[in-house]
N, C-alpha and C positions, 0 to 999 in steps of 0.2 A: 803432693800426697805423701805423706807418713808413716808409715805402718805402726801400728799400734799394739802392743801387745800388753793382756794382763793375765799376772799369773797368780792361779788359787790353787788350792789344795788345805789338807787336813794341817793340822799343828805339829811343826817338827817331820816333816818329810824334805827336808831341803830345801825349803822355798827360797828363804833368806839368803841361803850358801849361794845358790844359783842365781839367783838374783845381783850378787856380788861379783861371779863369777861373768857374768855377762856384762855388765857394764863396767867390769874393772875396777871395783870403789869396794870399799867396804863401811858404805854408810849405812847399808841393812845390818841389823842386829841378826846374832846367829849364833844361839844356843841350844845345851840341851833340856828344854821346859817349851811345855806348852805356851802358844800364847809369848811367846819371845818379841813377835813384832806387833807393833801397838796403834804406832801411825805409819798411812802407806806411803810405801817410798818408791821415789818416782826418778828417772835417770832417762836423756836420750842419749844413745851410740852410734855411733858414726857404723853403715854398712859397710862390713870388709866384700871389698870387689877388684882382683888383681888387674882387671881391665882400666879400671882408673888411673893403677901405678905406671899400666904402660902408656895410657895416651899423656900422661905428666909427664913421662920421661922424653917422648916423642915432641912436645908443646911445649913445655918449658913454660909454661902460666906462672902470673903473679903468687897465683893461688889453689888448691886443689881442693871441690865442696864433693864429700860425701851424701848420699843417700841416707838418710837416718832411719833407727828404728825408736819408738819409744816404749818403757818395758814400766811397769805400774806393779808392787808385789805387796799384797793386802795382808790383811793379818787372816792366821791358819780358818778357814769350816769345820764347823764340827757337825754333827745330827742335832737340829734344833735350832738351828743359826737363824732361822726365819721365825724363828720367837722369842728369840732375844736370846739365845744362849750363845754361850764364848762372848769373841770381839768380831770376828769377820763379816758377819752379816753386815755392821754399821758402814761396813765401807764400801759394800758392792757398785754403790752410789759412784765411785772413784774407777771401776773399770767398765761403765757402760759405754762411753764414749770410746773403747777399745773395738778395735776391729775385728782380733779375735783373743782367744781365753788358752792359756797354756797350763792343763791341769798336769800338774807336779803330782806322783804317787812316787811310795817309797817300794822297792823291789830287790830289799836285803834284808834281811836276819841281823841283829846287833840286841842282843840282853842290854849291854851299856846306854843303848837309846831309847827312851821313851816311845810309845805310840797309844794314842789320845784311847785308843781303842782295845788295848791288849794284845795283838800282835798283829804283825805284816799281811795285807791280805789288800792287793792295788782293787780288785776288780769290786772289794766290798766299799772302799774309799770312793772310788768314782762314783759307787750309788749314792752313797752321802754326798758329796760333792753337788753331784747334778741335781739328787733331789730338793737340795737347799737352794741353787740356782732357779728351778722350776719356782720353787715355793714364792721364793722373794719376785719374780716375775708376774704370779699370780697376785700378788700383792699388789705391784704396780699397775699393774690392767684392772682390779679392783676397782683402785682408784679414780684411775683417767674415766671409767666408766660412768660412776657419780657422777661428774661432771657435763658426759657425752648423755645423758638419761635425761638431765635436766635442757640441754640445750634441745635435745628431741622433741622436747613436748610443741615444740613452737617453730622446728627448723626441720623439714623434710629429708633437706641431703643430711642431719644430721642421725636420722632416724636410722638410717641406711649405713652408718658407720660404727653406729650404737649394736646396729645386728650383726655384722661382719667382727667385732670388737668380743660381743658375746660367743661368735659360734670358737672364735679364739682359745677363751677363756677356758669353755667346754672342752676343747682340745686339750687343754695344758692339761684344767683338771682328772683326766685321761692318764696323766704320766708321760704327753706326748712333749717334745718339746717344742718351739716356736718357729723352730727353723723346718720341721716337717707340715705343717700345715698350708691348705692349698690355698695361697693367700688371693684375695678378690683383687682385681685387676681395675684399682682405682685410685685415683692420686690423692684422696680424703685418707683412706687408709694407710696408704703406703706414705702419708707426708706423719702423722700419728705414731708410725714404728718406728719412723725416724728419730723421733720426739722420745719416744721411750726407751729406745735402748735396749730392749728385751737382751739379756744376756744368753737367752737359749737359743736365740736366733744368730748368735756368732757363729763363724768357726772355732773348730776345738783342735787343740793339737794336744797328744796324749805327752804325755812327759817322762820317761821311766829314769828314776835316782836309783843307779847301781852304788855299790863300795866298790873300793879297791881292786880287793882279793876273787869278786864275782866279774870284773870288766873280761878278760881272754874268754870267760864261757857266758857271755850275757846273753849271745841269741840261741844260749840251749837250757840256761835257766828257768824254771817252774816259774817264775813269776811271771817274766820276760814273756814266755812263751804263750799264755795266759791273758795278757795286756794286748800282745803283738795280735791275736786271734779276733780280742775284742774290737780293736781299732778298726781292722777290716774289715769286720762284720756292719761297723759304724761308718765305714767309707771316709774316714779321717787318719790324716798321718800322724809318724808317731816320733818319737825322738828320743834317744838310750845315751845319758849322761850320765858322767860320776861330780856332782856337783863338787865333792870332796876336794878333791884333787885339781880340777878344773880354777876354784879360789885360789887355794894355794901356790897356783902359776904365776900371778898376781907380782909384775915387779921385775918377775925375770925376763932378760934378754930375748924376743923371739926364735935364737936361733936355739938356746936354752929350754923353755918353753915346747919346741916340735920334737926336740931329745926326749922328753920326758912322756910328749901323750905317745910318741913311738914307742916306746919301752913297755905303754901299756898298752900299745897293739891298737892305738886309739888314731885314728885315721884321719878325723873329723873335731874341731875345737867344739864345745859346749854352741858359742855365739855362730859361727856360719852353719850350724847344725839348722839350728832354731829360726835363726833367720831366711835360710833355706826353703826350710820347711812352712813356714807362714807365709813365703811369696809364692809357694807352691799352691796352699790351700785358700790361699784368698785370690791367687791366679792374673799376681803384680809381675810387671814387667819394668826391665831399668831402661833408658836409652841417656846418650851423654850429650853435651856440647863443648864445645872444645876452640878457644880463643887465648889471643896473649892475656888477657885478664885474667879469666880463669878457665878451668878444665873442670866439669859439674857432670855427676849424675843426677838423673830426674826419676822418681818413680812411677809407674801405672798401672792401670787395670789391663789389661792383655787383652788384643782385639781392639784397643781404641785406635782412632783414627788420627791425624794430622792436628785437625785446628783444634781437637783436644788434649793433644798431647803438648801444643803448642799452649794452648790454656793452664794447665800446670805452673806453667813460669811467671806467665802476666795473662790478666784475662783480655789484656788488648791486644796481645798477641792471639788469642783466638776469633777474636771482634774484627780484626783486619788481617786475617790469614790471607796469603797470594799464596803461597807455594813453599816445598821445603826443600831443602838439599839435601841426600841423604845418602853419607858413606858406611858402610856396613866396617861393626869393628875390624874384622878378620883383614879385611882389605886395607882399611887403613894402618893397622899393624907391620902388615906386611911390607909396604909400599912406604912408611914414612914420614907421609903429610898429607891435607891436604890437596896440597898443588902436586903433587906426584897420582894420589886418583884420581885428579881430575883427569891432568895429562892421559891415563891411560883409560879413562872413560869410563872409572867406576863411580863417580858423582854421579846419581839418579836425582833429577825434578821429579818429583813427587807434588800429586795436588791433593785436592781436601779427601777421595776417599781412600788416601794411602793407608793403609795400617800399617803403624809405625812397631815395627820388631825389636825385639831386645837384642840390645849391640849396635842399636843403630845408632850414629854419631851425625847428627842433624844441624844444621842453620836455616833459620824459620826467616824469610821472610813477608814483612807483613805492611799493612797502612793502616791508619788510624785517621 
């Protein structure tokens, strides 16, 4: 399991910058003009998790696999993108299959930068934003509907998803978005959303782009302050980057690099921000395995169990789950190895209804 992220927003609010800034490349285009990125660009990054460095250090594996995130950065929204204006609508297409959506607003004053709109205002963007997201959704259910209308006339259970589909539609047209509606409790339906991707029905992580000279007062700036209010009122977290500055790290030394966001009082990089914060809101847990081959992190949903967590890796490991072995990081950190928790009786057997916690360092075994 992946985590997936796609990032939108208006023209020239940073997307690009940021986008760069996270995956360490600068193969996104990043100027000042509207409309700068054209085709979407797509990059996966290895999840930073210091837990990994130490059970490598500890193991000494052939090999050390990262966690990944994948980050998708489309071209700017404008008001009207769901009727063809700008270029971003054409590509919405390219972040459905995204887990969740990281909307980028700009939350500085700059006369030298352009804004699609005439000046700085995050809370008026987001409307734009969301409201072209709704629109293009409405569109899609549009669609699938024709479809589901015609199959009705002659298929009963179709009739019944045709209805569930429309009271949908009704909601959207509302202003509601996809992810508020009280969705009907049947696997016709719920296999259809999957199918479509509704982009309103993500998670939204709010995105705030500071400059420079705004980073030491950013959680007391008008903008910030504004955004931070709205997020919560929206029950979604949020995340305060200078995408600027964050690029331009880009090259340098790590230890060069933590000089630099220190000076700016900056505690947190752009990418463990972000990714932080999406494991938060999608409610992902990591757990490891750990051998002379290699040393892996695995992703999950949080609350899952054993022979699904075991599933993740192979699904014959979930098919012939028997039991797991399960040493808790902390313990293994402590202690060494392996064969040192066992010795002092921190290896737990665990069976199928373990809920497997984050940090846990597992050996699954199983039959097939």
């Amino acid at each position: 399991m992946a985590l997936s992220i796609g990032i939108v927003g208006l023209p020239n609010v940073g997307k690009s910058t940021l986008f760069n800034a996270l995956t360490k490349a600068r193969n996104a285009d990043a100027a000042n003009y509207p409309f700068c990125t054209i085709e979407p660009n797509k990059a996966t990054v290895p999840v930073p998790d210091n837990r990994l460095a130490v059970l490598t250090s500890l193991v000494k594996p052939q090999k050390t696999v990262h966690a990944t995130v994948d980050f998708i950065d489309i071209a700017g929204l404008v008001r009207g993108a769901s009727k063809g204006e700008g270029l971003g609508n054409q590509f919405l297409a390219n972040i459905r299959e995204c887990a969740a959506i990281l909307e980028v607003v700009r939350c500085f004053d700059d006369e030298n930068i352009a804004h699609v709109d005439g000046g700085v205002d995050p809370l008026r963007d987001i409307e734009t934003i969301e409201t072209e997201l709704l629109l293009a959704d409405m569109q899609t259910l549009e669609k699938r509907l024709e479809k589901s209308r015609k199959t009705a006339k002659m298929d009963k259970s179709a009739q019944i998803l045709t209805t569930d589909l429309e009271n949908l539609l009704a909601h959207l047209d509302k202003g509601k978005p996809a992810a508020t509606f009280a969705a009907p409790d049947n696997e016709p339906y719920r296999q259809t959303l999957r199918e479509l991707g509704l982009l309103t029905a993500k998670k939204i992580i709010y995105c705030a782009n500071v400059d420079e000279g705004s980073l030491a007062e950013a959680q007391n700036a008008a903008h910030i302050k504004a955004l931070s209010a709205f997020a919560a009122g929206r029950g979604c977290p949020m995340a305060i980057i200078c995408a600027k500055i964050e690029e331009e790290l880009q090259g340098l030394t790590e230890r060069e690099q933590a000089d630099i966001l220190s000076a700016y009082n900056i505690m947190e990089g752009s990418l463990p921000q972000v990714i932080r914060t999406g494991y938060a809101a999608l409610n992902l847990a990591s757990y490891f395995t750990a051998g002379e081959k290699e040393v892996r992190a695995w992703t999950i949903s949080s609350g899952c169990k054993a022979p699904q967590a075991a599933g993740v890796i192979h699904t014959d490991f979930e098919r012939g789950f028997i039991r797991a072995e399960i040493i808790s990081f902390g313990d293994y950190a402590r202690l060494g190895s392996e064969a040192s928790a066992r010795s002092a009786g921190l290896l737990r057997v665990e069976g199928k209804d373990y809920i497997v916690k984050d940090g846990d360092v597992v050996h699954f075994l199983f039959n097939v």
